[in-house]
C-alpha positions as CSV (number, residue, x, y, z in Angstrom):
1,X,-11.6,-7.2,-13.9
2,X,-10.9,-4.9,-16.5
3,X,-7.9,-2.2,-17.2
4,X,-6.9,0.2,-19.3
5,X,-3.1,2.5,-20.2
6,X,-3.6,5.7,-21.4
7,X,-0.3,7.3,-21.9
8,X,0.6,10.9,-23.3
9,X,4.1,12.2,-23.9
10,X,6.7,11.3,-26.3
11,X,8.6,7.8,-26.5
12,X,11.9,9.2,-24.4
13,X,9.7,10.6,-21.8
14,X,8.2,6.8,-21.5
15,X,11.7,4.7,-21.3
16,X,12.9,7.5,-18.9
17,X,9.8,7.4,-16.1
18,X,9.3,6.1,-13.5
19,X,5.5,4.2,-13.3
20,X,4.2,3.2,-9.8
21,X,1.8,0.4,-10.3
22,X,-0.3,0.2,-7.3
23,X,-1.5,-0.4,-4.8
24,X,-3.7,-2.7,-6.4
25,X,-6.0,-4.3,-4.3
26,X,-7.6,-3.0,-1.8
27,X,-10.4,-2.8,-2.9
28,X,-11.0,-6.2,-4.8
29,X,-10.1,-7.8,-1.0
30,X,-11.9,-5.2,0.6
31,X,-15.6,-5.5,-0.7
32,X,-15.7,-9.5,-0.1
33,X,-14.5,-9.0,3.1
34,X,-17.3,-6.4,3.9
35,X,-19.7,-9.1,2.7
36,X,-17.9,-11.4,4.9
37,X,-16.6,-13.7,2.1
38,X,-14.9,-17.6,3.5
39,X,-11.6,-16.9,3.7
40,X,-11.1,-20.2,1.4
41,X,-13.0,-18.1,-1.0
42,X,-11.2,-15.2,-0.5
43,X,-8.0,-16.2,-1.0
44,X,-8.9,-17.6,-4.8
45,X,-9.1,-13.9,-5.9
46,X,-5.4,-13.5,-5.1
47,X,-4.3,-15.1,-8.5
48,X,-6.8,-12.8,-10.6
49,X,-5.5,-9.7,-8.8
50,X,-2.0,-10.4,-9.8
51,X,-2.5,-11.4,-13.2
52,X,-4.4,-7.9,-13.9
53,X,-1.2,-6.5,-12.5
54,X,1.0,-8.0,-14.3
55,X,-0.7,-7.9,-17.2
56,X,-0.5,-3.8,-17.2
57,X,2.8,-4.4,-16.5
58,X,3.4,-6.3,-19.7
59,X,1.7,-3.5,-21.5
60,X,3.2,-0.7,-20.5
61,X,6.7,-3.0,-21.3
62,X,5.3,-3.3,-24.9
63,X,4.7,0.5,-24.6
64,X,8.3,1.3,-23.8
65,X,8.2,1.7,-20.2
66,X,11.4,0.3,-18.7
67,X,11.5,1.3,-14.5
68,X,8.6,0.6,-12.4
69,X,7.7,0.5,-9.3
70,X,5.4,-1.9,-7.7
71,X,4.0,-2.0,-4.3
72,X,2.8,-4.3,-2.4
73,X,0.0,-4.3,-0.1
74,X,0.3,-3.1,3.8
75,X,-0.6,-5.5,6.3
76,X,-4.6,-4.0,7.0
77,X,-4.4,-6.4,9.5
78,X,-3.7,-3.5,11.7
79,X,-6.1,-1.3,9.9
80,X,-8.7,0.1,12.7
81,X,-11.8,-0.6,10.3
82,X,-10.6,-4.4,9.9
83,X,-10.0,-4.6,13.4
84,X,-13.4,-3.2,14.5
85,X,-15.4,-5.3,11.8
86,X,-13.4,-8.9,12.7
87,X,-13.1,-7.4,16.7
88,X,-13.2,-11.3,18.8
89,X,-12.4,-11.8,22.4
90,X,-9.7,-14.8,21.3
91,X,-6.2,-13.1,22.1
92,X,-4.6,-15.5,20.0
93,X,-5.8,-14.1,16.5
94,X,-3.9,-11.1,17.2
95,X,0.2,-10.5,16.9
96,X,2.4,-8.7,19.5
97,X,1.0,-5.2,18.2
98,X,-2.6,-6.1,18.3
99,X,-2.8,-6.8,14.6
100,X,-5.3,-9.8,13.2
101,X,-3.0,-12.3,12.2
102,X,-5.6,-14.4,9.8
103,X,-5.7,-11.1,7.5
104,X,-2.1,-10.1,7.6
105,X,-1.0,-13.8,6.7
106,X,-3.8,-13.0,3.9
107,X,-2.4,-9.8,2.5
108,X,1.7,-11.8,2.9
109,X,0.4,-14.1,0.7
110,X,-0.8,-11.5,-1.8
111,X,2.2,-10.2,-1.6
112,X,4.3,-13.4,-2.1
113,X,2.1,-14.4,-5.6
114,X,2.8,-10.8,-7.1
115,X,7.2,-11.1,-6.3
116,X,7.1,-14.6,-7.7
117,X,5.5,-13.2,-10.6
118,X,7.4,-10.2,-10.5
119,X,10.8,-11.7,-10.6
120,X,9.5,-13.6,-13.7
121,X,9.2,-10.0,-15.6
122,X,12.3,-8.9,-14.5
123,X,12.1,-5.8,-16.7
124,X,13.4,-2.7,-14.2
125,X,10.7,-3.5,-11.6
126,X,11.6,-2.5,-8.0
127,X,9.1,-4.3,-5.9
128,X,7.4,-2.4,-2.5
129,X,7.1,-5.1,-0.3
130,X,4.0,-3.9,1.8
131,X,5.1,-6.5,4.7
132,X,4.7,-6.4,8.4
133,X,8.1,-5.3,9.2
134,X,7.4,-1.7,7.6
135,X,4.4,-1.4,10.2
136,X,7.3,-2.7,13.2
137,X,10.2,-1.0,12.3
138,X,8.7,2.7,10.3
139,X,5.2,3.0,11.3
140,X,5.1,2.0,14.5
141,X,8.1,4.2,15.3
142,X,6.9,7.5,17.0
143,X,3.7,6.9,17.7
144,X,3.3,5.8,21.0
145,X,-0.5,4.4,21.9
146,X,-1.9,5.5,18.7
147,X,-0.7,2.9,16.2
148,X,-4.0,1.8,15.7
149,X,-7.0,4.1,16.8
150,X,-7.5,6.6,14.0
151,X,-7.2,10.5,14.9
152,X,-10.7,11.2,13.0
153,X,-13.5,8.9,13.8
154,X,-16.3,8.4,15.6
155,X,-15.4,6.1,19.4
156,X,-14.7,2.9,20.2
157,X,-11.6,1.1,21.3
158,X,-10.3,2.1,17.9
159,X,-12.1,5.6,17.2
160,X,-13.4,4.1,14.4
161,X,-17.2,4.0,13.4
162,X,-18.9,3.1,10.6
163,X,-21.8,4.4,11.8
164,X,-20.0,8.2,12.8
165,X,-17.4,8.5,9.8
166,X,-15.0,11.2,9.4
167,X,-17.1,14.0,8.0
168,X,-20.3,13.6,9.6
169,X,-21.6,15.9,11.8
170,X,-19.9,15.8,15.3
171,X,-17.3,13.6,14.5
172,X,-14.0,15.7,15.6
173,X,-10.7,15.6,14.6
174,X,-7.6,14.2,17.2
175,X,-5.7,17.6,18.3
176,X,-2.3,16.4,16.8
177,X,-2.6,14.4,13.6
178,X,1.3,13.8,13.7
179,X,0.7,11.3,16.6
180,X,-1.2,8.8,14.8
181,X,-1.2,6.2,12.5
182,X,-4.4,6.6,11.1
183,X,-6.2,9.6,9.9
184,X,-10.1,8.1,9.6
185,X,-9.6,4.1,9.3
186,X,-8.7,4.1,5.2
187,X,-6.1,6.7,4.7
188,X,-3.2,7.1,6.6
189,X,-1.7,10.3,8.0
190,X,0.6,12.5,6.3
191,X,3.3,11.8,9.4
192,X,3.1,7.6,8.6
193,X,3.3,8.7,4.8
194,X,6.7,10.8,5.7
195,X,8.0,7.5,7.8
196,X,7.0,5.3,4.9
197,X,8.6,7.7,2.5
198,X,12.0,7.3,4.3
199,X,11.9,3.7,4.4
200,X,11.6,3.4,0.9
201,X,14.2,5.7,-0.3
202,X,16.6,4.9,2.8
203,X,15.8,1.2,3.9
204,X,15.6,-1.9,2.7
205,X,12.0,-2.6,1.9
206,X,12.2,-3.1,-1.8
207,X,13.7,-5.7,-4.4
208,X,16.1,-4.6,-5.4
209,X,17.3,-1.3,-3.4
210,X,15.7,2.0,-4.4
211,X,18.7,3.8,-6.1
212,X,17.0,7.6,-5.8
213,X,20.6,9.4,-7.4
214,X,19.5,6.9,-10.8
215,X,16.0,8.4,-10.8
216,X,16.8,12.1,-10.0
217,X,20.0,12.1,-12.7
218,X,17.6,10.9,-15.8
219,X,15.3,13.3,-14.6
220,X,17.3,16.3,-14.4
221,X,19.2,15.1,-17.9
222,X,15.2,14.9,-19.3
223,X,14.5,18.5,-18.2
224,X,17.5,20.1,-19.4
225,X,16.9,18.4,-22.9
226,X,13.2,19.8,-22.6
227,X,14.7,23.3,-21.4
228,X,17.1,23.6,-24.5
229,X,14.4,23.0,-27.3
C-alpha cells in the first residue's frame, strides 16, 4: 500500500483546517471479498490498513496539521451488494435488520484497531465511529421497507444486480430517491448522507464530541484575516 500528502496553502491555513482522513478501506476489504478471500485471511489486512492510516496521520502532524477527523467504516454488512453476493438461506447470520452479522463484526473490528491506535496519537483527532448503531438509530430512521434495497438497480430481493448496474440500459431509477437507503449498492443517497450529517454534528457518534461553534469560529477568524490583506 502506498500514500502520498500533497498540501498547498500557507502554514496558518494548515494548523487551522480541518483534514477528514477517510474512509479508508473499502476498497482494500472490498476486492478480497469479491475474490472470496477466507475470512481468516481477511481479517490479517486489518492491521496494514490502519497502519497506512495512521501513518498519513503522523505526516500530516509533522506537516503542522492539528484537527482531524477520522472516520470509521459503516457496517456494509447491510450493504445490498454484500448482501446479494454472501445471500444464504441460514437466518441466523443475519441481525434484527437483516444485516450479515460475519461482515459487520468484520468491519467493528476494523474499527476497534484504528480507535486503539487513534487514542495513541491523540493529536486533535475526533474519531467517526462508522458502527452499527448509526445504521439503527440515523439511517434506518425514515425509511420504512427500503433500508436495504437500492432505488437504482437492476431486481432482485435487493434491487441490486451486478449483472444490470445503475447506468445500463433499462435499468430505472426508484420514483423517490429520499425513501431509500441506497442509491445503486455503493453510494448512498443524498437523504442517508443528510441523516448521517446530523448525527455527526448533533449526536454522539464521535470521540470526542464534534464541537461545530470551534470549527466555524477559526474559520470565520481565517477569512477575515484573508479579507483584510
Amino acid at each position: 500500500m502506498a500514500y502520498g500528502i500533497f498540501l498547498v496553502g500557507s502554514k496558518k491555513v494548515i494548523c487551522s483546517s480541518l483534514f477528514i482522513v477517510g474512509e479508508i478501506g473499502c476498497n482494500d476489504y472490498g476486492y478480497p471479498l469479491s475474490e472470496t478471500t477466507a475470512f481468516g485471511d481477511l481479517v490479517t489486512y486489518i492491521p496494514q490498513v490502519i497502519s497506512v492510516i495512521t501513518s498519513a496521520i503522523r505526516e500530516l502532524i509533522h506537516l503542522g496539521a492539528v484537527m482531524f477527523m477520522v472516520p470509521g467504516s459503516l457496517p456494509l454488512g447491510c450493504n445490498s451488494a454484500y448482501l446479494t453476493s454472501f445471500a444464504t438461506i441460514d437466518k441466523e447470520e443475519y441481525d434484527r435488520a437483516g444485516c450479515l452479522k460475519w461482515l459487520n463484526t468484520f468491519y467493528e473490528y476494523h474499527n476497534e484497531l484504528l480507535q486503539i491506535e487513534l487514542n495513541r496519537l491523540r493529536h486533535g483527532l475526533l474519531f467517526w465511529k462508522g458502527d452499527t448503531r448509526i445504521y439503527f438509530n440515523v439511517v434506518f430512521t425514515g425509511f420504512g421497507g427500503n433500508v436495504l434495497k437500492v432505488c437504482c438497480g437492476g431486481g432482485g430481493p435487493y434491487n441490486y444486480n451486478e449483472t444490470a448496474m445503475c447506468g445500463d440500459a433499462g435499468v430505472v431509477a426508484c420514483d423517490d430517491a429520499s425513501q431509500y437507503v441506497s442509491w445503486d449498492g455503493y453510494h448512498l443517497t443524498e437523504a442517508a448522507y443528510r441523516l448521517m450529517t446530523k448525527g455527526l454534528l448533533d449526536g454522539p457518534y464521535t470521540i470526542p464530541k464534534f464541537n461545530v461553534s470551534c470549527f466555524i469560529g477559526e474559520t470565520i477568524r481565517n477569512f477575515n484575516d484573508y479579507a483584510m490583506k
